[in-house]
N, C-alpha and C positions, 0 to 999 in steps of 0.2 A: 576399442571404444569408437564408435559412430562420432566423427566429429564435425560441427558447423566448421565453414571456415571461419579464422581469424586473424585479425588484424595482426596481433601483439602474444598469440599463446599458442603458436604453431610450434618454435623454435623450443617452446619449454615441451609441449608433449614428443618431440621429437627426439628429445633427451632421456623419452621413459621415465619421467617422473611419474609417480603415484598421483591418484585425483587427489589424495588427501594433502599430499605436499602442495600441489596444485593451488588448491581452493582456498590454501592457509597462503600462501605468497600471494594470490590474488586478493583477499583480504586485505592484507596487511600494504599491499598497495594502496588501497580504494582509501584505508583507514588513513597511512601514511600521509599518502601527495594527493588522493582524490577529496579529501576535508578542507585542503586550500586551496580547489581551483572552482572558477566559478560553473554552477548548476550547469546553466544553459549554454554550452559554450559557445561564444560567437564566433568559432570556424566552421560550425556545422552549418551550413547549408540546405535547411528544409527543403527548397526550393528543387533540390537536385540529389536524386538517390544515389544510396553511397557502393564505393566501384563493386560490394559481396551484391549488391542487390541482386535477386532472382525474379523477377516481376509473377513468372508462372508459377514459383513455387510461392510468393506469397498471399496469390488470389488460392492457392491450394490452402493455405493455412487460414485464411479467414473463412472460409466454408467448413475448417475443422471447428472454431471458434463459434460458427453458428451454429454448428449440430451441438455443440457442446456448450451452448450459450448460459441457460440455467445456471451449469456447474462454474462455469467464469463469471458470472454476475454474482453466485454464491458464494464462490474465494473471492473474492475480491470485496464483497460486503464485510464480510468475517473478519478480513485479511483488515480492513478499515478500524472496526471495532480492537483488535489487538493493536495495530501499528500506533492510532491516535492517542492511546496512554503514556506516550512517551513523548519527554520534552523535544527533545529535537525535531521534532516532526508536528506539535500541536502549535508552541507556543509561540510561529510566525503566522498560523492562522488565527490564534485568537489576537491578534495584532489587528489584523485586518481589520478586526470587529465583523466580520461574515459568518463568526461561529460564537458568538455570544448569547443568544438562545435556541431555542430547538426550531420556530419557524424557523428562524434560517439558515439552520442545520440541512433541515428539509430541504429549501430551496438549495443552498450551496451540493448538496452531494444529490439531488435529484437532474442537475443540470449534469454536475460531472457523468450519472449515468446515461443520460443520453449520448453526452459529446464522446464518449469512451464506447457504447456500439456504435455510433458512427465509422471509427476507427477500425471495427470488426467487420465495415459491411461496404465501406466507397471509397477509393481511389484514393489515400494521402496525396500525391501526386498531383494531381487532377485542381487546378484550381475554383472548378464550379462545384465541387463537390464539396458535404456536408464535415469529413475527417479534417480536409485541406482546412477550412474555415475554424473548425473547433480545435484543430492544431495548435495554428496562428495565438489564437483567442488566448489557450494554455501557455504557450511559449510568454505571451505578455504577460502574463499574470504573475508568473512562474519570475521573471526580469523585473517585476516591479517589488513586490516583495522582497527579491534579491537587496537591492537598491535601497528599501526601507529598512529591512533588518542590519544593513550590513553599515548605513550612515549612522545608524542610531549607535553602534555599539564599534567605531570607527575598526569596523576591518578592512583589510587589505588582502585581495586574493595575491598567494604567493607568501603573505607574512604571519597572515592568523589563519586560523580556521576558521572558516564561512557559516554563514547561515545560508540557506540553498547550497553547497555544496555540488561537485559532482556526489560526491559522497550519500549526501541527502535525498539526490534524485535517485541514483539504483537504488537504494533501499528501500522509496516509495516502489520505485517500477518494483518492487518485490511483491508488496502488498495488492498487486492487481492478478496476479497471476502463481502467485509461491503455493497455496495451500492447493491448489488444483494438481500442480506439477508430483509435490510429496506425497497428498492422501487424494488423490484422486477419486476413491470407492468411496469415501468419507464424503464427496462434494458429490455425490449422486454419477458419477461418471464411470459407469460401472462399463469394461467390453473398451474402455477407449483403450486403444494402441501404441507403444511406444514410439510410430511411427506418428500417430496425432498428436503425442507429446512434443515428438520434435517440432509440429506443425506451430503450436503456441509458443512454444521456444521461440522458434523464427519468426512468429508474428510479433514480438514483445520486442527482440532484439531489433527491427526496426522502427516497433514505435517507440524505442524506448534513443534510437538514433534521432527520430524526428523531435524528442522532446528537449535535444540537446546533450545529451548523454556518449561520453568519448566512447569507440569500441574497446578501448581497455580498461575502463570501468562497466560497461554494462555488463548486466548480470548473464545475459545472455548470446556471448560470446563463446559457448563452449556447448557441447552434446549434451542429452540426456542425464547421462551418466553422472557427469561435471557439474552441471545446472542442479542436481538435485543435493550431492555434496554440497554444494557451495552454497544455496539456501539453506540446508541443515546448517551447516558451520555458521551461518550470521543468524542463525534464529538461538544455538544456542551461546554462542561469544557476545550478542547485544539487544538481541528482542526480550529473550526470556527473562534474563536479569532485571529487566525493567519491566516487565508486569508482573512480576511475582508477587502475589496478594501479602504473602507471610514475612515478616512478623504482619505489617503494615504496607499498603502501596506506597511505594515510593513518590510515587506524582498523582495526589487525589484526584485535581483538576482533570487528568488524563481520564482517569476511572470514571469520571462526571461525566464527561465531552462525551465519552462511549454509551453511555446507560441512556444519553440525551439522544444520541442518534438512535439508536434503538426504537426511543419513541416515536421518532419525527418518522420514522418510515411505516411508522405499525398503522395507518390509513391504508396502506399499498399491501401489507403484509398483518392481519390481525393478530398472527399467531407469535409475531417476533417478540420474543424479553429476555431482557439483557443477561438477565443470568443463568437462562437457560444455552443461549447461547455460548455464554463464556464455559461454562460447566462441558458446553462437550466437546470445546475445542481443548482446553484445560486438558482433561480425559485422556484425547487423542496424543497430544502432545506430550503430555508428562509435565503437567506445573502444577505443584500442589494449591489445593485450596484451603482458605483458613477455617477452620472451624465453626467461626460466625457465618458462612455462607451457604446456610440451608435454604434447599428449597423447598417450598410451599407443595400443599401436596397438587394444587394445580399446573406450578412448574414442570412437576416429575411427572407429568402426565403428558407433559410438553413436551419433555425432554424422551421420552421414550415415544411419543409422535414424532419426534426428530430424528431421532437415530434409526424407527423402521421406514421414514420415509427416504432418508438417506442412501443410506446402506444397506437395506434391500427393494424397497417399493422399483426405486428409478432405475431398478435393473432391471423393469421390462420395459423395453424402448417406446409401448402403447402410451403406456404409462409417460414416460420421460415426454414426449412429446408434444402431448397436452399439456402438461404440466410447464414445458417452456413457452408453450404460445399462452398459455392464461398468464404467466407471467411478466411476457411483452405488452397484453393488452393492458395489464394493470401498468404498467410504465405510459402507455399512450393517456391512459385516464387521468392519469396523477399528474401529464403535463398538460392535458385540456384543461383541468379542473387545480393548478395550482395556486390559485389566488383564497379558494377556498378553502383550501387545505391548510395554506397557512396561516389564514384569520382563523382556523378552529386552534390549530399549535398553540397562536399566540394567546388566545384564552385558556386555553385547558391548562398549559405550563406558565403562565404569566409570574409564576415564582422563582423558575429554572434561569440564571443569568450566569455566565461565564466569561468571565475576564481574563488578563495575563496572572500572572503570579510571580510575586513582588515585584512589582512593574517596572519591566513587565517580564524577565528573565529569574526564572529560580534555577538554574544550572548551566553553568559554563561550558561551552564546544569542546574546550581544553581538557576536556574529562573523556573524550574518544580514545579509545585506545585499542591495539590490535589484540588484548589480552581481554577473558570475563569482564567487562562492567557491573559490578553487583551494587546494588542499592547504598549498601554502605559506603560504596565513593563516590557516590550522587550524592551523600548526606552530606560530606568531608569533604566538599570541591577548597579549592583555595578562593572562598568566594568574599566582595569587600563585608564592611559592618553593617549592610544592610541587604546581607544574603542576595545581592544581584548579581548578575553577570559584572565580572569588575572592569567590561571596556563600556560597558556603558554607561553614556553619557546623559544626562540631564536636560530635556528640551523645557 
């Protein structure tokens, strides 16, 4: 097995462990002791790359990242629409009030796309540069947050489990890059190479260093081989379980926040709905869907434009290349022109409002666990008499 160097998981493959033992010890780490330390750790030093850094090989891996830009802007949209269903991960943004309706749905995840190719195209490093700034930017956000969610509901890093988490942050760093790494052919990246694989691997593992992320929580501290295991194993021990439509979603509000992004972006993208989308990641993945979840015969029309532009259209590279530069340009439009974009959001859905849930916490952190999380223990947390997180407190 081709492996990155690592901090903390040389000593274990040296012992010939299986990836499977592997990526299940490295879970049950991340789940363990990485749920009660804080997100962005303040020993990490943005300022100064860390002693694996390759400088050549990382300017190698962001030119795999821009031939392969489309396919990573597309995992990572998808990777959004699935991830944000889930409490853990929604219910400090709708805190913020930044994702309370669909304008500023738009705005909030139209910015993250920029400051996230930036990341893919200048210098972190570089303090004139546009990554270095939108780093920063992220990092505060990411600590402020921290700070709000974690006084409200008096945690203590080291005694409870976090909100922001290291925990919190790999799993995000997952949703930027996981569905590219697994289905590659699925994200239109048809011809890319294990060796380009490793190239995002290595791009992720250090922006996911810059974002405060320990190397023995980041997801991508380990090869190919390991990386793709160990996304399997957290999609099926704690993503799946928690968007499984059937009987019922477990966290509507999750389902809402998704269908709302959907729209906010369909100015940029005319073709995008939500449930075509879900339907062919669903597919792909293996999560059944409920019976009530038919689609329109317009959908299916959509959905089968989806799947041949995917999975065979963008496997001729005439094709794929066009198709990522009209993409880019439609990202410059949408940032020249975002003021009107979201004065139309904010009339068109002026119904769509999204708040916490029972304010503002409907599931306790105490419910992580290195084993399945199924719906049914999300329903049965030990939560107080008025179904909230029971550390929080009353402002």
């Amino acid at each position: 097995m081709k492996q990155i160097e690592g901090e903390d998981y040389g000593e274990i493959n040296n012992n010939n462990q299986s990836i499977d033992v592997l990526v299940k010890t490295r879970y049950k780490q991340l789940v363990e002791k990485g749920s009660y330390e804080i997100g962005v750790d303040p020993n990490i030093n943005p300022d100064l790359p860390p002693t694996w850094f390759d400088k050549q090989r990382f300017i190698r891996s962001q030119k795999t990242a821009e031939k392969y830009s489309l396919s990573l802007k597309f995992a990572s949209f998808c990777g959004l629409l699935l991830g944000i269903q889930i409490p853990t991960f929604l219910e400090p943004l709708l805190v913020t009030g930044h994702h309370e309706n669909v304008a500023k749905l738009f705005k909030r995840y139209l910015e993250t796309s920029i400051k996230v190719s930036s990341w893919y195209t200048s210098d972190p490093f570089d303090e004139s540069s546009a990554s270095y700034k939108s780093l920063r930017v992220v990092r505060s956000m990411h600590k402020s947050i921290y700070k709000l969610m974690n006084n409200l509901t008096d945690r203590q890093s080291g005694r409870d489990r976090l909100w922001v988490s290291q925990f919190q942050m790999a799993l995000t760093q997952a949703g930027f890059f996981g569905l590219l790494i697994l289905y590659s052919k699925d994200c239109g990246a048809h011809g890319i190479t294990d060796d380009e694989l490793e190239d995002i691997i290595y791009l992720w593992r250090v922006l996911g260093y810059l974002n405060g992320i320990q190397d023995k929580y980041n997801l991508c501290s380990g090869g190919l081989k390991e990386t793709q295991a160990y996304l399997l194993h957290i999609n099926k021990q704690f993503i799946e379980p928690q968007i499984n439509p059937i009987p019922a979603h477990p966290y509507p509000i999750g389902h809402q926040v998704a269908q709302g992004i959907s729209d906010a972006f369909r100015p940029m993208q005319p073709n995008i709905r939500y449930h075509v989308y879900l339907t062919y990641w669903y597919n792909i993945i293996g999560i059944p869907l409920p019976p009530t979840f038919d689609l329109t015969w317009f959908h299916q029309i959509l959905l089968v434009l989806m799947k041949f532009t995917f999975q065979k259209l963008l496997g001729f590279r005439l094709i794929y290349n066009f198709l990522n530069w009209r993409t880019k340009q439609r990202l410059i439009w949408a940032e020249k022109n975002c003021s009107q974009i979201e004065k139309r959001l904010a009339d068109q859905y002026n119904d769509k409002l999204f708040k916490p849930s029972s304010c503002p916490f409907s599931v306790t952190l105490d419910s992580l666990t290195h084993h399945v999380v199924t719906p049914h223990e999300i329903d049965n947390q030990q939560l107080d008499d008025n179904h909230n997180d029971p550390l929080l407190k009353s402002k």
